[in-house]
Backbone as CSV, one residue per row, in Angstrom:
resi,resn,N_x,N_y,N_z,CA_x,CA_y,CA_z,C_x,C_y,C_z
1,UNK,106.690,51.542,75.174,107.993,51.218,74.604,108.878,50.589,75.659
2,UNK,109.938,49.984,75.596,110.931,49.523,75.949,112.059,50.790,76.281
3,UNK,111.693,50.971,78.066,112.661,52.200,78.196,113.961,51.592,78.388
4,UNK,114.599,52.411,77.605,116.417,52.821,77.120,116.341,51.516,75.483
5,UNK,115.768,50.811,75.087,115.676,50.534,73.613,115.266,51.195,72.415
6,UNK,113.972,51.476,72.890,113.048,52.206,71.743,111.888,53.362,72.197
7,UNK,112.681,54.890,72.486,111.488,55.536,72.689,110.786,56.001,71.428
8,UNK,111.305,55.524,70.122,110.537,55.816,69.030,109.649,54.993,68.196
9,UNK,109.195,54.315,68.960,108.047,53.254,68.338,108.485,52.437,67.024
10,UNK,109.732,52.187,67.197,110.369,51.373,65.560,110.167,50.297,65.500
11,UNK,110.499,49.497,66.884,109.816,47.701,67.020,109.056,47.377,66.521
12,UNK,107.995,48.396,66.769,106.723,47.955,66.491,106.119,46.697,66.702
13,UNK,106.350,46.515,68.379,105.790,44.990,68.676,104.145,45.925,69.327
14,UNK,104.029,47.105,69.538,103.011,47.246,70.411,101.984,48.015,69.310
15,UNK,101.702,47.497,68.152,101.151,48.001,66.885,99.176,47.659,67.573
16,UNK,98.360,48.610,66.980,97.035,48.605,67.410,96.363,48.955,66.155
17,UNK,94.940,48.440,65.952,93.997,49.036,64.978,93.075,49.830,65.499
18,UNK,93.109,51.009,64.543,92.375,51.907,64.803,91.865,52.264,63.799
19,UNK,89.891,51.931,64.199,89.093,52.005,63.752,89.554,53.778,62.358
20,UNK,89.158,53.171,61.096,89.209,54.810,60.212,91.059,54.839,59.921
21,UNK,91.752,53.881,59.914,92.791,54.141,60.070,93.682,53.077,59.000
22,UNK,94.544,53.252,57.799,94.653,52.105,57.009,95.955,51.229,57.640
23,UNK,97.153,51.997,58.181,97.898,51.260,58.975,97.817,50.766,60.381
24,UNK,98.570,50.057,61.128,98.994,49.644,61.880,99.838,50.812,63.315
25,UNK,99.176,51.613,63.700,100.395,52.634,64.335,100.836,51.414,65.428
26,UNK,102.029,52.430,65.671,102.538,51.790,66.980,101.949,52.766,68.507
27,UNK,101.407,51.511,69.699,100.709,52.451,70.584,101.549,52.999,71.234
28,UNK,102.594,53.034,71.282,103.439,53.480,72.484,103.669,55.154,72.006
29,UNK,103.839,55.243,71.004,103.926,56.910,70.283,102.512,57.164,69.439
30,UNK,101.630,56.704,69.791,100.114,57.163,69.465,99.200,57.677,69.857
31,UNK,99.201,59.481,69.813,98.545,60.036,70.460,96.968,59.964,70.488
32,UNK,96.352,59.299,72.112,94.788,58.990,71.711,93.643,60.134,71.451
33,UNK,92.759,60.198,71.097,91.642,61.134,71.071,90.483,60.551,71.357
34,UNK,89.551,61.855,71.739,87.933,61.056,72.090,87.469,60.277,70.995
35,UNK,87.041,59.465,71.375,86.411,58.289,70.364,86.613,57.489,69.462
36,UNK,88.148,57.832,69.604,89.131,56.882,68.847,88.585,55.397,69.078
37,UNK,88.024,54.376,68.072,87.998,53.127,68.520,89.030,51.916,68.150
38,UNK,90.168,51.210,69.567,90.891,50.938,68.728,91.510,49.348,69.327
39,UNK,91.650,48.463,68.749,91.831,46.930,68.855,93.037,46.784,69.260
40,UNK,93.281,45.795,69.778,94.826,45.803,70.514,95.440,43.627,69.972
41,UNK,93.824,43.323,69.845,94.414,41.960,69.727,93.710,41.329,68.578
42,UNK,93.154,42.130,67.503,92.457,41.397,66.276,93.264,40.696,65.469
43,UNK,92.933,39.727,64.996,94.053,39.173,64.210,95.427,39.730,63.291
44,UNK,94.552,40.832,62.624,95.685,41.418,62.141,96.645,42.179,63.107
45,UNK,96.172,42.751,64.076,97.313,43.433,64.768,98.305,42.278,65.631
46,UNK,98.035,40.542,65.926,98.485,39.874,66.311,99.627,39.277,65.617
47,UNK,98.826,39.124,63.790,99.752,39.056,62.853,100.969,39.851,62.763
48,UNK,100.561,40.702,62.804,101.704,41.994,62.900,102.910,42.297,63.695
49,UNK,102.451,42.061,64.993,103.147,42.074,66.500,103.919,40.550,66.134
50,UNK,103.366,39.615,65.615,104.533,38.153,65.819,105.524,38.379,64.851
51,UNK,105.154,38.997,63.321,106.127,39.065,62.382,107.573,39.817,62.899
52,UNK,106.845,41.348,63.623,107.892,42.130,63.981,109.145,41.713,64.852
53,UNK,108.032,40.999,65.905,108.928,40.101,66.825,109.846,39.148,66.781
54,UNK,109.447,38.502,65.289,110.679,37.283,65.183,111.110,38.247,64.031
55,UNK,111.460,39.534,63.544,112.135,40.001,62.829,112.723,40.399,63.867
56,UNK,112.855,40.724,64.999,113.627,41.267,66.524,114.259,40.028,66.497
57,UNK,114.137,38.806,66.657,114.769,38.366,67.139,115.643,37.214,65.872
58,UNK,115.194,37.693,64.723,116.444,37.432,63.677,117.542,37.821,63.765
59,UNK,117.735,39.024,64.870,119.073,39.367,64.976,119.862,39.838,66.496
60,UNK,118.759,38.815,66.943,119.206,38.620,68.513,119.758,37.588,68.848
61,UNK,120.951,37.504,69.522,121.469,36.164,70.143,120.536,35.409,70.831
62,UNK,119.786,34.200,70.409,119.094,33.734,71.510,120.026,32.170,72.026
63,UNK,120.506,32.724,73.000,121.455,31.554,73.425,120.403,32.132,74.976
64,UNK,119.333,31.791,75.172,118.711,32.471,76.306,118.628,31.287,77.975
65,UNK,119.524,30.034,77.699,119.924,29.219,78.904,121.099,29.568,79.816
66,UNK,121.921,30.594,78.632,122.999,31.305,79.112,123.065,32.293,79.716
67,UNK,122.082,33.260,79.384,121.521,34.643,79.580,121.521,34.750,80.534
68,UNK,122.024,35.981,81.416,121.932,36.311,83.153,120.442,36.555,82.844
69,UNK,119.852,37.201,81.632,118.196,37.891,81.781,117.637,36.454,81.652
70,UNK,117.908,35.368,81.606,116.861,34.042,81.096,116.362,34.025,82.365
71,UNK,114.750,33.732,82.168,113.572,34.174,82.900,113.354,35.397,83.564
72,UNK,113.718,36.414,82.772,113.365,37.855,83.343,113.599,38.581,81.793
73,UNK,113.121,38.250,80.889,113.439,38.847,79.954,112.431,39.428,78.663
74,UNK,111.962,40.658,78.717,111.047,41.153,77.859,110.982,40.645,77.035
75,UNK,111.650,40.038,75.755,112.028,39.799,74.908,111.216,38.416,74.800
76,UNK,111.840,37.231,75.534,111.161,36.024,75.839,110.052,36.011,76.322
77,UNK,109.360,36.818,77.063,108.036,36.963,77.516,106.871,37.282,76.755
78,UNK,107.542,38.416,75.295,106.782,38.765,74.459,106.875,37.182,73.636
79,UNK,107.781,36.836,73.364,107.685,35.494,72.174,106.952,34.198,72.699
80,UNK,107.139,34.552,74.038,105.861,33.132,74.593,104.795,34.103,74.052
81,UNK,104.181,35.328,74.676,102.973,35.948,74.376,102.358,34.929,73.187
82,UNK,103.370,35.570,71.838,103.161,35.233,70.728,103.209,33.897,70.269
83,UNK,103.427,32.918,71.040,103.737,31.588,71.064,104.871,31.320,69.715
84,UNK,105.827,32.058,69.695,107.185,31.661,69.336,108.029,31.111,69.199
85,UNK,108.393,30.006,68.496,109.432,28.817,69.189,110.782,28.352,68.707
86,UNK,110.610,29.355,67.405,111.592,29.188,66.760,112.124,30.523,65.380
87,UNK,113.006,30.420,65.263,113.582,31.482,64.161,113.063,31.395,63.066
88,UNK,112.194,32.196,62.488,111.826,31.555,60.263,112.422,32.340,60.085
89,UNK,113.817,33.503,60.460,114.389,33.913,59.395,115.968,33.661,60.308
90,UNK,116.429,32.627,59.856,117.938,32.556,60.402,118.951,32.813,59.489
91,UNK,119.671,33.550,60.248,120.868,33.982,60.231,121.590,33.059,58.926
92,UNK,121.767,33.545,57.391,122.012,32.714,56.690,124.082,32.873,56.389
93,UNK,124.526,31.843,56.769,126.097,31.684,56.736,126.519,32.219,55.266
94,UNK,127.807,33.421,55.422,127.898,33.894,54.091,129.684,32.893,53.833
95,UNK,129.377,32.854,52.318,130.666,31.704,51.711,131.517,32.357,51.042
């Protein structure tokens, strides 16, 4: 998790498959066991991790040229990860 954001796994950018398992947990609050078998980058858990992520950042200022954090910033590091480049859910102006 993201210490002092989320010690309760709500982001859910760090979601894993596990083998026997119908959701998506999040790994950061997922306690492991022997023989747990479990995927970190199969498509679906990639799917998963980008949706969450640009739902994070539907409601993040990204003015990130301004940012004292621009180039040091979790946030941007995960959305390159995910090759990210732009908002699909913007901020829609209310009339």
């Amino acid at each position: 998790h993201w210490k002092g954001i989320n010690e309760i796994g709500a982001c859910r950018v760090c979601v894993v498959e596990v083998e026997g398992c119908s959701n998506l947990p999040a790994a950061c609050v997922t306690n492991v066991a022997d023989g747990m078998v479990i995927h970190t980058s199969s498509p679906r858990v990639v799917s998963a991790r980008r949706v969450n992520a640009q739902l994070i950042l539907s409601r993040h200022n990204c003015h990130c040229p301004s940012c004292v954090r621009n180039g040091n910033c979790a946030l941007q590091t995960l959305s390159a990860s995910l090759n990210i480049t732009a908002n699909p859910f913007p901020e829609k102006q209310i009339k």
